[in-house]
C-alpha positions in Angstrom: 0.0 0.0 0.0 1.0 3.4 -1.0 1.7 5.6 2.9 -0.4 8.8 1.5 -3.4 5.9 1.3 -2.7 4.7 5.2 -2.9 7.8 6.2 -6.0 8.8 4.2 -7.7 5.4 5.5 -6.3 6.3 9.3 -7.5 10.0 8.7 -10.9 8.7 7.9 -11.2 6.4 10.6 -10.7 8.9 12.8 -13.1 11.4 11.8 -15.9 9.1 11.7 -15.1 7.6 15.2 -15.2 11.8 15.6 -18.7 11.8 14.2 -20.5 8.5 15.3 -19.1 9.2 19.2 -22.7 10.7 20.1 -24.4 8.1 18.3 -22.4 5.3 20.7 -21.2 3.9 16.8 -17.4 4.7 17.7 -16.4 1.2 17.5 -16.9 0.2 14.2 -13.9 2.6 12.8 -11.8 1.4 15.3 -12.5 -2.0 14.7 -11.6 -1.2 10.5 -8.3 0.8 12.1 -7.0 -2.8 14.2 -8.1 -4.9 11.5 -5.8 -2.5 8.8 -2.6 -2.2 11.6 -2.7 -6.1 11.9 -2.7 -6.5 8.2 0.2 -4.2 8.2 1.5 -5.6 10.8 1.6 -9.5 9.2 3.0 -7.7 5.9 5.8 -6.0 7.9 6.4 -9.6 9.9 6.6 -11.9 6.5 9.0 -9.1 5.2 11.2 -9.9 8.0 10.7 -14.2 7.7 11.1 -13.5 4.4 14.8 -11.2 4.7 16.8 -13.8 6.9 
């Protein structure tokens, strides 16, 4: 992935967790934001396996 389109995905996250906090609907960004930094996180890690 491209780092301008992490950072639009984490910028968007972000402002709807902003938005949806009054409607108790916070949660469902954050759980798109863990699910996309433990699919960067595996990518990083096989890079790593991968390297030795």
């Amino acid at each position: 992935m491209i780092s301008h389109v992490k950072y639009i995905v984490i910028f968007c996250c972000l402002t709807a967790t902003y938005f949806l906090y009054n409607e108790q609907l916070a949660s469902i960004p954050l759980l798109v934001l863990s699910a996309l930094f433990f699919y960067i996180g595996l990518k990083e890690m096989s890079k790593l396996k991968n390297n030795k």
